[in-house]
C-alpha positions as CSV (number, residue, x, y, z in Angstrom):
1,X,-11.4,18.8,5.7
2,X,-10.3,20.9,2.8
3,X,-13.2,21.5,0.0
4,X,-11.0,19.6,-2.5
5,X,-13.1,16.6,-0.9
6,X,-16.1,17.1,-1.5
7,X,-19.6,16.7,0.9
8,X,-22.7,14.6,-0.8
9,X,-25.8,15.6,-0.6
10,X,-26.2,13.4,2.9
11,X,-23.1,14.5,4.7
12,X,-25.3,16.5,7.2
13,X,-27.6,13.8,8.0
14,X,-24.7,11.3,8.5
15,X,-22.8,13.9,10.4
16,X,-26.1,13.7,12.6
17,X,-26.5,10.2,12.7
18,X,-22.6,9.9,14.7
19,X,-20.5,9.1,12.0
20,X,-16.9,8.4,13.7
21,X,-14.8,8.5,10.5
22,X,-14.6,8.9,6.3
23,X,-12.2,7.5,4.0
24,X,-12.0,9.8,0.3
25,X,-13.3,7.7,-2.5
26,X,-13.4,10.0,-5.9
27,X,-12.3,13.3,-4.4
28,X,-15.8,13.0,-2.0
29,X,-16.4,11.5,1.5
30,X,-17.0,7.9,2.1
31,X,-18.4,7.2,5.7
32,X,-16.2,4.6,7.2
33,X,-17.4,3.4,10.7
34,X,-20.5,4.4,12.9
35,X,-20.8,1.4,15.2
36,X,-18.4,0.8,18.2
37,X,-16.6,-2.2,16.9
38,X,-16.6,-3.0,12.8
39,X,-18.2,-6.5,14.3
40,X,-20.8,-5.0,15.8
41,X,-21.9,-3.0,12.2
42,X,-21.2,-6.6,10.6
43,X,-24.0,-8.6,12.4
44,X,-26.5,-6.1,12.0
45,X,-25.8,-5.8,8.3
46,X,-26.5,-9.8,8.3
47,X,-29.7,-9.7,10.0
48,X,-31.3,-6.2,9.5
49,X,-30.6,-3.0,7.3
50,X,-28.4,0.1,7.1
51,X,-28.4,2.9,4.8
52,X,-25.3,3.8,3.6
53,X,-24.2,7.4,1.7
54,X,-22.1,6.0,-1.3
55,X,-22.2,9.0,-3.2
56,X,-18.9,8.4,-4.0
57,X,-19.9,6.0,-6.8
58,X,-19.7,8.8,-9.5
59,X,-21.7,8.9,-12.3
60,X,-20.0,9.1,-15.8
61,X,-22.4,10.0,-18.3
62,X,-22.0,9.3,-21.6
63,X,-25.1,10.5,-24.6
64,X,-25.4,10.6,-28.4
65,X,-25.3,8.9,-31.3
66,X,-21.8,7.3,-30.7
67,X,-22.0,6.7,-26.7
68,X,-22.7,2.8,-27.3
69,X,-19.4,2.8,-29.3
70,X,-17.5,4.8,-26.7
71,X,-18.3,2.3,-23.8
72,X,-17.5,-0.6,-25.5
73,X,-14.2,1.0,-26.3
74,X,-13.5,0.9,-23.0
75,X,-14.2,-2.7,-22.0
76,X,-13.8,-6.4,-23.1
77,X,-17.5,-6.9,-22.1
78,X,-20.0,-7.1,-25.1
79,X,-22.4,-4.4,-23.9
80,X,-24.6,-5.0,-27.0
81,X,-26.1,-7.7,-24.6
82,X,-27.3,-5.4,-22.6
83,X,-30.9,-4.3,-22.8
84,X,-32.3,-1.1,-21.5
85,X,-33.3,-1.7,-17.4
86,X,-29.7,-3.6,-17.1
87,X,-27.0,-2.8,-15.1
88,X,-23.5,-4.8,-16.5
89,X,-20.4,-5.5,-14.2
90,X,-17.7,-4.0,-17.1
91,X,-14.0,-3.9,-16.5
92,X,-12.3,-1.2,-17.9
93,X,-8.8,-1.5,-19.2
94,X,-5.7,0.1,-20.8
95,X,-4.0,-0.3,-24.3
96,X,-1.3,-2.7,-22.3
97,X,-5.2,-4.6,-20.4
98,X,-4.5,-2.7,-17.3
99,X,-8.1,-1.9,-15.2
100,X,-8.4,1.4,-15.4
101,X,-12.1,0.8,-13.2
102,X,-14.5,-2.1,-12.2
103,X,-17.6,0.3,-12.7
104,X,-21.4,-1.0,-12.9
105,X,-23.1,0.0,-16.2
106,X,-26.6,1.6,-16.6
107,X,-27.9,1.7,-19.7
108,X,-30.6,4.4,-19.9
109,X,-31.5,4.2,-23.1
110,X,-29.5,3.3,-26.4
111,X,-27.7,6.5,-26.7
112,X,-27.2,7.1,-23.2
113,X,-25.2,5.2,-20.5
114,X,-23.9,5.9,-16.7
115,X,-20.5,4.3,-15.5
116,X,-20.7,4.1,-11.7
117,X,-17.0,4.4,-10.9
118,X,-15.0,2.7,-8.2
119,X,-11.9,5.1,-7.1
120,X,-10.2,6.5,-10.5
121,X,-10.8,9.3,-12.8
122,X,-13.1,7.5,-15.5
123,X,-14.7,10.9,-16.5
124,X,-10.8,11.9,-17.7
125,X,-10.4,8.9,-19.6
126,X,-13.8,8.5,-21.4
127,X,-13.1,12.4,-22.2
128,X,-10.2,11.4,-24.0
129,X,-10.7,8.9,-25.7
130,X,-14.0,10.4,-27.5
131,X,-12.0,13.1,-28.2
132,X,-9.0,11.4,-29.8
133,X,-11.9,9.4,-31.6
134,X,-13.7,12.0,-33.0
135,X,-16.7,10.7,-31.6
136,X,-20.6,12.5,-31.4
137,X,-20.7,11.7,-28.1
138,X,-20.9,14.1,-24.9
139,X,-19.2,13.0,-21.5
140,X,-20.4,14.5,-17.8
141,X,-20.9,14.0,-14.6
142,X,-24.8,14.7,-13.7
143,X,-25.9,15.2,-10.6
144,X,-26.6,12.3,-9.5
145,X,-25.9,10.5,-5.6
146,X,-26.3,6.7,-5.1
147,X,-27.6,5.9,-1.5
148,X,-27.7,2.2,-0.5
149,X,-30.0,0.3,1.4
150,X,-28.5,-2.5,2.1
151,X,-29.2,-5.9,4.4
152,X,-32.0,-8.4,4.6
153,X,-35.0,-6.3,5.1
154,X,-33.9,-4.0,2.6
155,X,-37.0,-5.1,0.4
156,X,-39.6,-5.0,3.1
157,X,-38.6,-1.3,3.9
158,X,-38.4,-0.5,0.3
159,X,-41.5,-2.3,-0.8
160,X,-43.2,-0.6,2.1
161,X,-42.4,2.9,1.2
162,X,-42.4,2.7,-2.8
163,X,-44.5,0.1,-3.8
164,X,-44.4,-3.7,-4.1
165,X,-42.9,-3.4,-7.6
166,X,-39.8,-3.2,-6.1
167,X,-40.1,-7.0,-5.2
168,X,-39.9,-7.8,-8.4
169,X,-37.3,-6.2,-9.7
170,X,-34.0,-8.6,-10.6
171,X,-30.6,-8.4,-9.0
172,X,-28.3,-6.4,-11.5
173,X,-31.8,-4.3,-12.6
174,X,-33.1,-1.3,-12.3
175,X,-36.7,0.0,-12.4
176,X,-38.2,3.3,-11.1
177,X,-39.5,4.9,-8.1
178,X,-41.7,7.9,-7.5
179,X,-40.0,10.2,-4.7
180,X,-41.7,13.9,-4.2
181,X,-43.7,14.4,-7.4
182,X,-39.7,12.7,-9.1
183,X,-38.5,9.8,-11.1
184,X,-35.8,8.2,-9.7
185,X,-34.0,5.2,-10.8
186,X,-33.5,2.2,-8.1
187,X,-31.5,-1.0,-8.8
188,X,-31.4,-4.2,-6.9
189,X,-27.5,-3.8,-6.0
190,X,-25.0,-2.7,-3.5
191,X,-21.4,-3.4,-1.9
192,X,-22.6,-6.2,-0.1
193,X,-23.4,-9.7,0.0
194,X,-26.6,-9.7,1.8
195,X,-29.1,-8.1,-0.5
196,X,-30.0,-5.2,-0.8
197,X,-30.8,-1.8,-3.0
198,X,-29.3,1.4,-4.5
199,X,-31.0,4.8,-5.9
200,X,-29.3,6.8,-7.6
201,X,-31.1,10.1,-6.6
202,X,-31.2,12.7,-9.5
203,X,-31.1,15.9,-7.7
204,X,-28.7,16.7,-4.9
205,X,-31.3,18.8,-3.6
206,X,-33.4,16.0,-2.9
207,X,-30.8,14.1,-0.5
208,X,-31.8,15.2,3.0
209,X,-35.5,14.2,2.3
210,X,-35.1,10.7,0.6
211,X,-32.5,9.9,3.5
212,X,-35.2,11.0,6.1
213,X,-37.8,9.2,4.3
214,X,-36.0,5.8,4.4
215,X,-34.7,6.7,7.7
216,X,-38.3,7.1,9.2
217,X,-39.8,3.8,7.4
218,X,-36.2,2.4,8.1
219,X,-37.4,2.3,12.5
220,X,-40.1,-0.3,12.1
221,X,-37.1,-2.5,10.5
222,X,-33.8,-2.0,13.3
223,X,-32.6,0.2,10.4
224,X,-29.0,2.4,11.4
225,X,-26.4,3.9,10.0
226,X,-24.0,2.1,7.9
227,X,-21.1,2.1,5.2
228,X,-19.1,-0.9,3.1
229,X,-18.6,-3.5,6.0
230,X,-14.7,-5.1,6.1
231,X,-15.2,-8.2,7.0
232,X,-18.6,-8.7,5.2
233,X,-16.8,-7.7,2.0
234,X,-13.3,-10.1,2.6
235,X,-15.8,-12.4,3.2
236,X,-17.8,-12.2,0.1
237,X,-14.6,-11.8,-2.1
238,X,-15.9,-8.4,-3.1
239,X,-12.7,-6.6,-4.4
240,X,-11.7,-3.1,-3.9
241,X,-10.3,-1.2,-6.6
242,X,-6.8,0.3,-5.3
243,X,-6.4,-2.4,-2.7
244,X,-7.1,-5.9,-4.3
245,X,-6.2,-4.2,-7.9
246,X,-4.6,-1.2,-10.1
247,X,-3.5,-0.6,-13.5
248,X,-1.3,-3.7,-12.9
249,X,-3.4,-6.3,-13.1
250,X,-5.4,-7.2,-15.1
251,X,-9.4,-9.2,-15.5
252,X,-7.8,-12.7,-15.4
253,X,-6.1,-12.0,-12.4
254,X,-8.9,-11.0,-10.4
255,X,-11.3,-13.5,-11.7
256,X,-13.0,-11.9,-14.6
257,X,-12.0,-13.8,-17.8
258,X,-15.8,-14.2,-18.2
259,X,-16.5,-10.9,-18.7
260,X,-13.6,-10.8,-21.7
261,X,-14.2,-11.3,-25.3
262,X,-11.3,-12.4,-26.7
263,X,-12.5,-13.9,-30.0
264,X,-12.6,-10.5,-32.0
265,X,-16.3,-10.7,-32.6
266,X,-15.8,-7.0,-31.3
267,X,-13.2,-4.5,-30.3
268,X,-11.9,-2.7,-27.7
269,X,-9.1,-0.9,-26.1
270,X,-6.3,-3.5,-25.1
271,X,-8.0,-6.2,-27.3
272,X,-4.4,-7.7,-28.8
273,X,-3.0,-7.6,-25.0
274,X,-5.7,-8.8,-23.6
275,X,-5.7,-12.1,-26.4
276,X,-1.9,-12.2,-25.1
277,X,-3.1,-12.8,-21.6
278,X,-5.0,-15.4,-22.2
279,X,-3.0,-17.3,-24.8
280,X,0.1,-17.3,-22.7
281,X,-2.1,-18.0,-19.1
282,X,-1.7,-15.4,-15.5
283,X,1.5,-15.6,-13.0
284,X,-1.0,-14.4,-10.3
285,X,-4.5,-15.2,-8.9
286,X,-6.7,-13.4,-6.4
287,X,-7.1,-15.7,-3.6
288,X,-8.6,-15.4,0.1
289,X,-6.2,-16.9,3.0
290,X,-7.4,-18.2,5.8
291,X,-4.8,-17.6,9.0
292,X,-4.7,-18.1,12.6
293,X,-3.0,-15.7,15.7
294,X,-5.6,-14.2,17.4
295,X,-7.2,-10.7,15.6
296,X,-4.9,-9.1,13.3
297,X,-3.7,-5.8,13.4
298,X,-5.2,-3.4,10.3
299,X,-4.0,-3.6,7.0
300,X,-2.5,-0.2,6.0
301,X,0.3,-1.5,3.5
302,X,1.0,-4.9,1.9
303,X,1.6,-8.3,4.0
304,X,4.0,-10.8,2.5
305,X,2.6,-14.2,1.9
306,X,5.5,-16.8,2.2
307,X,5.6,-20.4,1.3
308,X,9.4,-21.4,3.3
309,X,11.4,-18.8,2.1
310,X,9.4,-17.9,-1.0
311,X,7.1,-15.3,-1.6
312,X,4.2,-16.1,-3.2
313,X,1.8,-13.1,-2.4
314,X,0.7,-10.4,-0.6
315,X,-2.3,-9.4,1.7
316,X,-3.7,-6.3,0.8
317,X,-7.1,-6.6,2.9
318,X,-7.4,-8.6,6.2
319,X,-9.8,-8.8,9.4
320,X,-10.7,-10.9,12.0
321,X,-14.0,-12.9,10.5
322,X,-16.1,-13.4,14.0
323,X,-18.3,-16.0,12.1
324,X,-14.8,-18.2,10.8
325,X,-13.3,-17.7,14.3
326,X,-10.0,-16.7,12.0
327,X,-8.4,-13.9,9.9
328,X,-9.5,-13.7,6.7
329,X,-7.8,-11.6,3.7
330,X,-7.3,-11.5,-0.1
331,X,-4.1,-11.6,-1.9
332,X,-2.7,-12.2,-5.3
333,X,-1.0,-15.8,-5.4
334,X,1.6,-16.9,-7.5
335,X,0.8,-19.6,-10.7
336,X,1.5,-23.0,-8.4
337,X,0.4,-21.8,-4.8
338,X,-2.7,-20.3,-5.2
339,X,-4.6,-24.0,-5.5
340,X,-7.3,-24.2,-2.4
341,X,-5.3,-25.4,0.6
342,X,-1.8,-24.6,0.4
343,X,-0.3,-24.1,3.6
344,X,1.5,-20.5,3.6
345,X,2.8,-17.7,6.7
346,X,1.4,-14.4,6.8
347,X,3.8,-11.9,8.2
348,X,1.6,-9.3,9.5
349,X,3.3,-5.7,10.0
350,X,3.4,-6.0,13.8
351,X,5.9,-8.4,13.4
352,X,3.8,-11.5,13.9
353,X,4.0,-14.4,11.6
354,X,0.7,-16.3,11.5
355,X,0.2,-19.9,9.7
356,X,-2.8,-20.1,7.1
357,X,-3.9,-21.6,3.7
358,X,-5.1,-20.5,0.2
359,X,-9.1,-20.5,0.1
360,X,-11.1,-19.8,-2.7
361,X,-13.6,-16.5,-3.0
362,X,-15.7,-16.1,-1.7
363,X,-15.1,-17.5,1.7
364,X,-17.5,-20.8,2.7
């Protein structure tokens, strides 16, 4: 691998621990796979707990006296809701209400913020607009690495080896955590639907030893090895930025009008378009579809969703759910097909052509 992608501070231990492939997420490694079979990684996640490296969630950092007004910039949320210990879901959008980024908020304090950034160059954009702006603010990247704990007995584990002030902590929160003589800052969050935790270690250095620490408290528990589970995610309508959406779509289409202020009580980046959007209504929907044939072949490029001759969507993530006995996937869906229970084809790209329906996110 080429050191334009870069290690995290826990590539060594998950290079140790039989990791059998990455994806790049950010310009760093993302551990894809470390059990035989993706099913096999998908009922332990349900019953027990992994510890993934998702270092990849890059901190954007933004301080001083204008950082508050930078962030909201950015997004349609209302941030000023936000109280220090919060962590906001914000979408972050273009002049035209594009999504530049789905990242999680912290706010640290009221002059200081971190954007954890699914795959785009956030740090690039914030950088430019403060200085178009004008604004006191200064943008970074600290060094700071997010490792997951993730699963059912994340807490137990957790509460074991930190303290039991960790069950009390609220999901979308953060609190704090004492690791080597360190603050760190945990939050009860994840890529997953089955509960679980997230610290964002400050101080690369630190890596080895907070992943040996929850590894060795992690054996009384089943813990392994583990990254973003497939069909746990399809499953839990947990979108991935790239697949499910880019710059052309927009928070209405993927289910996020709730997290738009469209009222002008405040303003943003996008705010007219956004107003447009919503005045005028979506062509498209994210959707799940249900569909039968056997296990499906992976998903590497887009799968037209046909109603007779008509196409109505495409399926840009699909697996073989084990628990539904059937495919599952997510797709945009036309404005009059996208209702819960339309009968459509998904032609797969081996050549099979597989009957289905609309279902809603995420799947029952």
């Amino acid at each position: 691998m080429s050191r334009r992608i870069r290690r995290t501070p826990y590539t060594d231990r998950v290079e140790q621990a039989g990791v059998r492939g990455f994806s790049v997420v950010n310009h760093m490694l993302l551990p894809k796979a470390f059990q035989t079979t993706v099913e096999q990684d998908y009922w332990h996640l349900r019953e027990h707990v992994q510890l993934w490296d998702v270092s990849c969630q890059r901190q954007v950092q933004i301080t001083g006296p204008d950082a508050s007004t930078l962030v909201q910039w950015m997004t349609p949320r209302n941030i000023a809701r936000a109280k220090v210990g919060d962590c906001f879901y914000i979408p972050i959008i273009d002049a035209q209400g594009g999504l530049i980024n789905d990242p999680v908020m912290l706010k640290l304090a009221e002059d200081c913020f971190w954007l954890s950034i699914a795959d785009s160059d956030v740090l690039l954009y914030a950088m430019g607009l403060a200085l178009g702006r004008g604004w006191d603010v200064e943008v970074s990247e600290p060094d700071v690495s997010p490792l997951a704990i993730q699963g059912p007995k994340a807490e137990d584990l957790l509460a074991g080896l930190f303290g039991a002030h960790i069950r009390d902590m609220g999901f979308f929160k953060y609190g704090w955590i004492d690791f080597q003589g360190t603050k760190q800052l945990i939050a009860r969050s994840g890529y997953s639907r089955q509960g679980g935790f997230e610290i964002y270690l400050n101080g690369g250095h630190l890596g080895p030893a907070l992943w040996d620490a929850i590894w060795d408290a992690g054996q009384a528990h089943r813990i392994t090895p583990g990254c973003p589970n497939l069909i746990e995610r399809i499953e839990g309508g947990l979108l991935s930025y790239g697949n499910e959406f880019t710059r052309e779509n927009n928070p209405f289409e993927i289910g996020h009008g709730k997290f738009c202020v469209i009222d002008g009580s405040i303003d943003y980046v996008g705010r007219a378009a956004l107003q447009n959007i919503a005045a005028n209504g979506v062509a498209r929907e994210i959707r799940g579809v249900k569909f039968d044939g056997g296990p499906c072949p992976t998903c590497s490029k887009p799968w037209p969703v046909m109603v007779g001759d008509t196409r109505v969507g495409q399926i840009t993530s699909a697996i073989w759910s084990p628990r539904l006995k059937c495919n599952v996937g997510q797709s945009m869906i036309d404005r009059g097909f996208w209702d819960a229970g339309q009968s459509v084809t998904v032609h797969a790209q081996d050549g099979t052509v597989r009957s289905g329906h609309v279902s809603l996110l995420p799947f029952a």
